[in-house]
N, C-alpha and C positions, 0 to 999 in steps of 0.2 A: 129393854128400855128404848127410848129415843134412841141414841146411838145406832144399837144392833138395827135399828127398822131401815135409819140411814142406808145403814153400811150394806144392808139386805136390798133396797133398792138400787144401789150402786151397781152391787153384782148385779141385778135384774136388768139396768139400762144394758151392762158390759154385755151380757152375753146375748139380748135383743141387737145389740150393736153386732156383734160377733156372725152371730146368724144371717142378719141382713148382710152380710159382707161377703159369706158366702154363697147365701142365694144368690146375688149378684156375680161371682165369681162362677159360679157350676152353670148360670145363665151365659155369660162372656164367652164363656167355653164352648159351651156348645155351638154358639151365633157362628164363634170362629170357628170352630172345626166345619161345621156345613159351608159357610161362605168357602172357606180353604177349596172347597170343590168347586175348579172353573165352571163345569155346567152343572152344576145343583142350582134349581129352580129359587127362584127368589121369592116369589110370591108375588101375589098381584102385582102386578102392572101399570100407572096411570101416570098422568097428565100431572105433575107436581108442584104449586106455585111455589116457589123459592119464599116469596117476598112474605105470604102469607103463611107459609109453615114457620119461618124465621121471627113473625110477630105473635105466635101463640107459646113459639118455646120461648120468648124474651119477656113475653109478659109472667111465665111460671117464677123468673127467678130473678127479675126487676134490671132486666138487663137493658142497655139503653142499644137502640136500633136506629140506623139509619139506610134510605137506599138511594141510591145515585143511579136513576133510573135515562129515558131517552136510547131507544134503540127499540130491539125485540120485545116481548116479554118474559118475563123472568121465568120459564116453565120449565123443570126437567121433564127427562122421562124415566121412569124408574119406580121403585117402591118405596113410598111416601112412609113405610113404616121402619124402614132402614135408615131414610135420609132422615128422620125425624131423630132416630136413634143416635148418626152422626153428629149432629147440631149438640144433643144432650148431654153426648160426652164430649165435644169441647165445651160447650158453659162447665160443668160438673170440675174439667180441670180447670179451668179460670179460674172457679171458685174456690179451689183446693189451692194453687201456687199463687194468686193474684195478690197476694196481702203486702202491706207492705213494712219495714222494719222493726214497728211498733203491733204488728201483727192485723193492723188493719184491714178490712177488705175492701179493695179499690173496685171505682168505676168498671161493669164488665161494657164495653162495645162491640155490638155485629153492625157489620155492614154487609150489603146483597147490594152489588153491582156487576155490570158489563165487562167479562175479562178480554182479554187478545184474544181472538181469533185464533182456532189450532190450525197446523200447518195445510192440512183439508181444507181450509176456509171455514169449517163449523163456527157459529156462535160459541160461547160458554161464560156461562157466570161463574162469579165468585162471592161466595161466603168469607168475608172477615173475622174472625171472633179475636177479639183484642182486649188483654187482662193488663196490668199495673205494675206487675209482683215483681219479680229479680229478675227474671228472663229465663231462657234456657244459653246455655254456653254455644259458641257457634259449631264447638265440635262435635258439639251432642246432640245438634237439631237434626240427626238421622235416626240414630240409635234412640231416641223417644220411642219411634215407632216402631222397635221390635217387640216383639210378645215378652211381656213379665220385667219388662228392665223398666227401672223407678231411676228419677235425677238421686244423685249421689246429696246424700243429708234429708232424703225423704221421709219424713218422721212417720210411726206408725200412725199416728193421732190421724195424721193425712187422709188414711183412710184409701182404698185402690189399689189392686193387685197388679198394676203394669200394663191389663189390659186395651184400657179404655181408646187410647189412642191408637195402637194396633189396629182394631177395629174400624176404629174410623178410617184409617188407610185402605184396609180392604173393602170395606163398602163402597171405600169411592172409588177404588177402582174395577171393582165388578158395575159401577155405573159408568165405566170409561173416562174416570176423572182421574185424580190427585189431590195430594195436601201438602204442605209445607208448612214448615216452623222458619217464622224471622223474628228479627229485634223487631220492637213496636215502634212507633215514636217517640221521643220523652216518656223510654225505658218499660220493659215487660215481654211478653212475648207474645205474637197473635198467628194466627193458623189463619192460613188460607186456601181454602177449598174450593178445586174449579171443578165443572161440571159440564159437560156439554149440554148445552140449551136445545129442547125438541124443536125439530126442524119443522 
């Protein structure tokens, strides 16, 4: 009957849901176990616009972009297929913690600006990604980024094996960068990812 067809789609989404979760997860895995290797080859090479890799992954998931431009321009060097990656999975977590008490999903904002100068004098930019939702706790804004560790009340619904942000730490720093978790403004939490700018 109706019922059973329901209830047989259900299971259908569940285990498409299921699947996709692990492809994702045996993908993760793999990303990181080869990054994990200081000289494993990255793959091509090039000239990376920050500004304009940051307006293609904002327009995927209706995030709102800003850049605070005046200086260099915005260009890594690295693989555009990595850092595209990075950018991904912070939106992907915005999108997952961002909500707010009534379950809403808040405003996501990137920003691409001009960071401080590393101690070498290098340029480097910075990626903002700024979510709405609860925040991360301050004592947890390290332990985010180890492999497989979820914030404590992470419901499975959530969806994410722990990897995501892992990843994102090691690709930025096999492109000589970093990331960081702070409080947002007027509450949430935003990552900011610096990157040395091609000289």
């Amino acid at each position: 009957g109706v019922a059973a067809a329901a209830a047989e789609a259900r299971v259908r989404d569940e285990l498409a849901r299921n699947i996709a979760e692990l492809d994702q997860l045996i993908d993760e895995i793999l990303l990181a176990s080869r990054l994990d290797l200081a000289d494993a080859p990255m793959g091509e090479l090039e000239e990376v616009d920050l500004v304009g890799l940051a307006a293609e992954e904002c327009a995927q998931v209706d995030a709102q972009l800003s850049v605070r431009d005046g200086g260099p321009p915005l260009v890594a060097w690295g693989s555009a297929r990595l850092l595209r990656r990075v950018l991904r999975n912070l939106l992907e977590n915005a999108r997952r913690y961002g909500r707010n008490a009534l379950g809403q999903l808040q405003p996501i904002e990137v920003e691409v600006r001009h960071g401080v100068p590393q101690k070498t004098g290098a340029a480097t930019a910075e990626l903002v990604v700024r979510d709405h939702g609860p925040g991360v706790p301050e004592a947890l804004r390290e332990r985010i980024f180890e492999p497989f560790y979820r914030l404590p009340g992470a419901s499975e619904r959530e969806g994410g094996v722990g990897l995501g942000l892992s990843l994102v730490r090691t690709i930025a720093q096999r492109h000589g960068g970093q990331v960081r978790c702070e409080s947002a403004p007027g509450g949430g939490a935003q990552f900011v990812l610096t990157l040395p700018l091609q000289a």
